[in-house]
C-alpha positions as CSV (number, residue, x, y, z in Angstrom):
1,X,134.5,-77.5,69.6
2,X,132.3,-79.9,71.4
3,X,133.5,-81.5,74.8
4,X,131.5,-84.6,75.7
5,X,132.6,-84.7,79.3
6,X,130.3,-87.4,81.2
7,X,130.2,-85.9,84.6
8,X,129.2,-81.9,83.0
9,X,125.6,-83.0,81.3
10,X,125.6,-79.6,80.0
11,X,125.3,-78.2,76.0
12,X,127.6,-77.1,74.7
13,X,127.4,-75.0,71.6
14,X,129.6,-76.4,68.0
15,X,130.9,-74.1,65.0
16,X,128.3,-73.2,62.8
17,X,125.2,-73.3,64.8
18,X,125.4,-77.8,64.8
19,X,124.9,-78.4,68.9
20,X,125.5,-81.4,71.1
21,X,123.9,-82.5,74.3
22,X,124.2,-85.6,76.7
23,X,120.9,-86.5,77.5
24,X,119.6,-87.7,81.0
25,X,120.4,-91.2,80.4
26,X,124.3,-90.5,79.2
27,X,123.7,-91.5,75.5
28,X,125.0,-88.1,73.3
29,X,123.0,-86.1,71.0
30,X,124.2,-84.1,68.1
31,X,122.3,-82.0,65.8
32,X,122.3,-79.2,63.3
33,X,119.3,-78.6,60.8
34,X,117.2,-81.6,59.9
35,X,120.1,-83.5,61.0
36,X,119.8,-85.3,64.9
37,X,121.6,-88.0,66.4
38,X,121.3,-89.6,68.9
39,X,124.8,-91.5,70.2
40,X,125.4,-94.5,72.9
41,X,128.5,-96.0,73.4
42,X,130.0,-98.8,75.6
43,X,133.3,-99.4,77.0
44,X,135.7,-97.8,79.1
45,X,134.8,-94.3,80.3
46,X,137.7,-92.3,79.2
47,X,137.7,-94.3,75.7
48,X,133.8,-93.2,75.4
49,X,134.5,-89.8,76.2
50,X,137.4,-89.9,73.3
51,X,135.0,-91.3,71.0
52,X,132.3,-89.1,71.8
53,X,134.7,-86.0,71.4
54,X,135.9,-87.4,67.8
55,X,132.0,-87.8,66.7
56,X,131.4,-83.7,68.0
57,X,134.2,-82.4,66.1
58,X,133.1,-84.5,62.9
59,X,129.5,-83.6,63.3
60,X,130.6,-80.2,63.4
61,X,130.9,-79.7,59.4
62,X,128.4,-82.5,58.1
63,X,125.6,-80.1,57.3
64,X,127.6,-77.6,55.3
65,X,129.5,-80.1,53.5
66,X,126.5,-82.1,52.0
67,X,124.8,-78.6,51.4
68,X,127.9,-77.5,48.9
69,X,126.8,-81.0,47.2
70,X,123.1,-80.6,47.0
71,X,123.1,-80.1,43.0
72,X,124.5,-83.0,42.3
73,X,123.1,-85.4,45.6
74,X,119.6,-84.2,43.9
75,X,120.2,-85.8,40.3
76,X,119.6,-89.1,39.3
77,X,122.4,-91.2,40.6
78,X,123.6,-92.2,37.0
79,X,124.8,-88.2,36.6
80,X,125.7,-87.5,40.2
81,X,129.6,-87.0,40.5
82,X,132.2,-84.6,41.0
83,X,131.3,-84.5,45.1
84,X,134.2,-83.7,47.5
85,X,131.9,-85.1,50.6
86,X,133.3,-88.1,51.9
87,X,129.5,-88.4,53.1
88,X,128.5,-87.4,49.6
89,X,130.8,-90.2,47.8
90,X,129.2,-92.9,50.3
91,X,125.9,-91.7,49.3
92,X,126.4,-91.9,45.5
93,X,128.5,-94.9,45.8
94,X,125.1,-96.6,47.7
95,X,122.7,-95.3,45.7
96,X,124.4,-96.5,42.2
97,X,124.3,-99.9,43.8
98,X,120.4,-99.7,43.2
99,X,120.1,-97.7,40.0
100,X,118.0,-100.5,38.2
101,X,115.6,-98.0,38.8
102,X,115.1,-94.3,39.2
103,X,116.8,-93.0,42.7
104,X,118.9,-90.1,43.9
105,X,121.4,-90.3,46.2
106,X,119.3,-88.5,48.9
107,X,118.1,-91.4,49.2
108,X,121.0,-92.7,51.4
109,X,121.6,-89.4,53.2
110,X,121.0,-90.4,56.3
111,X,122.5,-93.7,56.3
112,X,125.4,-92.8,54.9
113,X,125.8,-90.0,57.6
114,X,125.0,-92.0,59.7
115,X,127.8,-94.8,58.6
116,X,130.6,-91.6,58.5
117,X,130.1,-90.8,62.6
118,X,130.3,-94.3,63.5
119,X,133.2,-94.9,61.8
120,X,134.7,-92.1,63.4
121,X,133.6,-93.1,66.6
122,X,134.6,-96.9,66.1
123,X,138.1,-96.0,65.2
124,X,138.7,-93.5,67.1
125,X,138.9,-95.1,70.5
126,X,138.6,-98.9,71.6
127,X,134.7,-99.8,72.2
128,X,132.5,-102.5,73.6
129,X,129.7,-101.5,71.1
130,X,128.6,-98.3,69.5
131,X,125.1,-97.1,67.4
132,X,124.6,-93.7,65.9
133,X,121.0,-93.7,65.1
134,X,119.7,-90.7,62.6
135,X,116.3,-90.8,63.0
136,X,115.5,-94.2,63.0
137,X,118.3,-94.9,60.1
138,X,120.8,-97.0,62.5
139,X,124.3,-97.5,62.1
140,X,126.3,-99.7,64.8
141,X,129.6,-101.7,65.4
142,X,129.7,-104.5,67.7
143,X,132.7,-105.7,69.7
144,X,133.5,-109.7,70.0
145,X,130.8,-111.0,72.8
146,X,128.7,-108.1,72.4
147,X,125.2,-107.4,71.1
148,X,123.2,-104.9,69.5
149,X,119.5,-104.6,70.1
150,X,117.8,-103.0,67.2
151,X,113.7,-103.3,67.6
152,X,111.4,-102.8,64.3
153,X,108.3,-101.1,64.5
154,X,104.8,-101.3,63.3
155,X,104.8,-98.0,61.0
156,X,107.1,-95.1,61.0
157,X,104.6,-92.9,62.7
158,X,103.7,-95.5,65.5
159,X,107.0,-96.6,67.3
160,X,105.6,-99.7,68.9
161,X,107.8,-102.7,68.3
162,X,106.3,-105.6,66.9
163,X,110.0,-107.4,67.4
164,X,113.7,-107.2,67.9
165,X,116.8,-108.3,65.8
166,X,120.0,-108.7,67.9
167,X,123.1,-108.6,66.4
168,X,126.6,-109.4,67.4
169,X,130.3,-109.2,66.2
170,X,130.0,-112.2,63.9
171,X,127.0,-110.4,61.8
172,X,127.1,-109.1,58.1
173,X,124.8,-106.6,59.2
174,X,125.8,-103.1,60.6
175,X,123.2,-100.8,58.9
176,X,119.5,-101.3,59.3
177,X,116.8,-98.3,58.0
178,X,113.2,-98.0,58.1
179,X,111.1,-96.5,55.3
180,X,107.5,-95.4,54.6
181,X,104.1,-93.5,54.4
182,X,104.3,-91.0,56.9
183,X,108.0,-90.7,57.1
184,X,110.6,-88.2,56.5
185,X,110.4,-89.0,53.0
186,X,108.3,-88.9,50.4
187,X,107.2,-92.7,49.5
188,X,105.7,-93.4,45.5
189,X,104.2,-96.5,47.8
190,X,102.1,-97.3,50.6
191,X,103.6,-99.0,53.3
192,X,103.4,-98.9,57.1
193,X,107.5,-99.6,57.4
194,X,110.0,-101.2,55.4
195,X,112.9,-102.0,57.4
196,X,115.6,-103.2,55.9
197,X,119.2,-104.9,57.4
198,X,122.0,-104.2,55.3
199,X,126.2,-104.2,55.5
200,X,125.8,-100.5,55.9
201,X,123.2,-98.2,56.7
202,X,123.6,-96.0,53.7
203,X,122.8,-99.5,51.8
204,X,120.2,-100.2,54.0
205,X,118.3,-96.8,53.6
206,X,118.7,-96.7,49.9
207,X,116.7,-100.0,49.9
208,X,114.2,-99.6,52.6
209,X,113.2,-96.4,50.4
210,X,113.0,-98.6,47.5
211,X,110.8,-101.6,48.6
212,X,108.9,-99.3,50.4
213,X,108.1,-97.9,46.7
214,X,106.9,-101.1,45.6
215,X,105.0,-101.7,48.4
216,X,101.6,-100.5,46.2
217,X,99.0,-101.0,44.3
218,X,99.7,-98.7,41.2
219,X,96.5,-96.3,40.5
220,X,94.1,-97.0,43.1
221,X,90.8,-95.0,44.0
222,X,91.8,-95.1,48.0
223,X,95.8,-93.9,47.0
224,X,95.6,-90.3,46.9
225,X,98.8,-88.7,45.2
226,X,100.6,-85.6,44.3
227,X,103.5,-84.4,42.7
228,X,106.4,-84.3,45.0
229,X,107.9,-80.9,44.0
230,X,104.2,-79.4,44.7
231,X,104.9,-80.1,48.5
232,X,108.8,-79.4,48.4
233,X,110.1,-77.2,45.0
234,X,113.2,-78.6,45.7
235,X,112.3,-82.2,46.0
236,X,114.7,-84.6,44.2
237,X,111.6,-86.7,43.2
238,X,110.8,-83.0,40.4
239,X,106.9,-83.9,39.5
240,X,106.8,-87.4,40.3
241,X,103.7,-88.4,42.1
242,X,103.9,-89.3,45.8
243,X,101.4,-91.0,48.0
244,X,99.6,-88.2,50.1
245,X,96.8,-90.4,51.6
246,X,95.7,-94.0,51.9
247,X,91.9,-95.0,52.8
248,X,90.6,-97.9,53.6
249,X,92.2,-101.5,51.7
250,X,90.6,-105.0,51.6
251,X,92.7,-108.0,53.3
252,X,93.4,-108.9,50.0
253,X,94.4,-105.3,48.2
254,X,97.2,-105.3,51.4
255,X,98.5,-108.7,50.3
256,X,98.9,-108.0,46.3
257,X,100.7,-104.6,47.8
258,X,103.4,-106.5,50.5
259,X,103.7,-109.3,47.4
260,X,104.7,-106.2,45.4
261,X,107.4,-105.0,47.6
262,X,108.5,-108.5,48.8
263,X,109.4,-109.4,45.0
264,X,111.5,-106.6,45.0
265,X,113.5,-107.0,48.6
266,X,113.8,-110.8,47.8
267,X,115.3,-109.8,44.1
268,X,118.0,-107.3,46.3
269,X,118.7,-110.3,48.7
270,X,119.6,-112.3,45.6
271,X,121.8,-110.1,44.3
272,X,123.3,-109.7,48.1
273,X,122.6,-105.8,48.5
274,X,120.8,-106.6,51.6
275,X,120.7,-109.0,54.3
276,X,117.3,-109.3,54.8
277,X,113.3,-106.8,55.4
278,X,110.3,-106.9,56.7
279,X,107.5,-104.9,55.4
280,X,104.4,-104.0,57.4
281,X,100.8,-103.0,56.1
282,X,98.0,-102.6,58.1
283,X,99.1,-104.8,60.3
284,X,100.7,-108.2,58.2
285,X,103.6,-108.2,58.3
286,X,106.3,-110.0,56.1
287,X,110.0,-111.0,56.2
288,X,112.5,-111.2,53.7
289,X,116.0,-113.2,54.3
290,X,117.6,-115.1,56.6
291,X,115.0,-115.9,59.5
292,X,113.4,-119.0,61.5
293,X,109.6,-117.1,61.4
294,X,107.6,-115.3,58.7
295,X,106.1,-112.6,61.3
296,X,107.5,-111.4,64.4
297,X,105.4,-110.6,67.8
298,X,107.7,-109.1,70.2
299,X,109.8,-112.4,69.6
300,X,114.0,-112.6,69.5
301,X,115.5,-113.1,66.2
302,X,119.3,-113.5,66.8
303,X,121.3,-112.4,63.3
């Protein structure tokens, strides 16, 4: 079992190969497989430690449990069921939420993983503020006078921030996820980023994966695609057609494509699945929601 004593900095190793770390700046890191997490709380110092220890010993059967589940987590959400996962349920119970059109539950895995460890954490001990980001799918809880800093970025494969959202106790956000070309995912669209602010982050990932499918142009001679079980034989997508390259796009063939996946976030924002997204294409930008400007550079949006 995992100790996450401050002071000791050292790794220490968790049941079934799944490892956790403090990292030179105190925040903690757990990971096992594709899984990796990366942990900051605030607060007292004994009530982090507590925290952090309940987050270990949880993280210490996640991968297993959602690999007993893969069957079903890789169907089409209208015949997943039957899962015992209580990260499995939150990822079926997100997904049907969107299930206008085709989508798996993978596609809130990491949200909704990431929404199970901060729950743990958040009521395990009493906090200031705590995040659990998986890969840049963000879950957080935010204590009364507190804030949350979460910055969104240009593309998922270049991390510079083109703005910041802050969020405190009085928010209806507590997920945010960022999807795309380039990702950890496979994308049926083009976009740079779709990040998406939602009540969850299993919510949040679900959509940002979504939008960030209509974020295209359909057939198009600079799209290249492929089928997605030709990459990955067990991809959840089977032989639908992902985006494997994008060339060059005319001012106006970027526009038609963020109008594409703008229709769709603003139709999820009506029906209240998300709180709000911003979409990014070679370099416009676009929001979606609740906010005082259309296009953030490196400006404070309070939520």
């Amino acid at each position: 079992t995992c100790k996450a004593f401050g002071a000791q900095r050292v790794l220490h190793a968790v049941t079934g190969a799944a490892v956790a770390a403090f990292l030179s700046d105190g925040r903690l890191h757990l990971q096992h497989g594709p899984i990796d997490l990366i942990i900051e709380a605030n607060g007292d110092a004994k009530e982090i430690s507590i925290a952090y220890d309940a987050m270990a010993r949880r993280f210490e059967n996640v991968l297993d449990e959602l690999v007993l589940e893969l069957k079903s987590l890789r169907q089409e959400v209208s015949s997943a069921d039957n899962v015992k996962s209580p990260i499995a349920r939150r990822m079926i119970i997100a997904a049907r939420k969107f299930n206008d059109e085709f989508v798996t539950p993978m596609a809130a895995v990491a949200g909704s993983v990431a929404d199970e460890i901060v729950q743990i954490g958040w009521t395990s001990s009493p906090l200031k503020k705590l995040y659990v980001n998986n890969g840049g799918d963000i879950a957080f809880r935010v204590g009364s006078g507190e804030q949350v800093v979460v910055g969104v970025t240009k593309s998922v494969i270049d991390q510079t921030l083109i703005g910041r959202l802050h969020f405190s106790a009085e928010s209806n956000v507590c997920g945010v996820a960022t999807s795309g070309f380039g990702g950890r995912s496979r994308t049926f669209g083009i976009a740079d980023a779709v990040t998406v602010l939602s009540s969850c982050a299993a919510d949040a990932d679900v959509a940002a994966t979504l939008i960030a499918n209509h974020v295209s142009l359909g057939t198009h001679p600079q799209v290249k695609v492929i089928a997605a079980n030709s990459v990955d034989a067990t991809s959840d997508l089977g032989d639908r057609l992902v985006t494997s390259s994008v060339g060059n796009l005319t001012k106006q063939e970027i526009e038609i494509a963020l109008d594409n996946g703008v229709e769709k976030a603003k139709a999820m924002c009506a029906r209240g699945t998300i709180e709000g997204a911003f979409l990014a294409l070679r370099g416009s930008v676009r929001s979606v929601g609740k906010f005082n400007c259309n296009y953030l550079v490196d400006g404070k949006v309070s939520w």
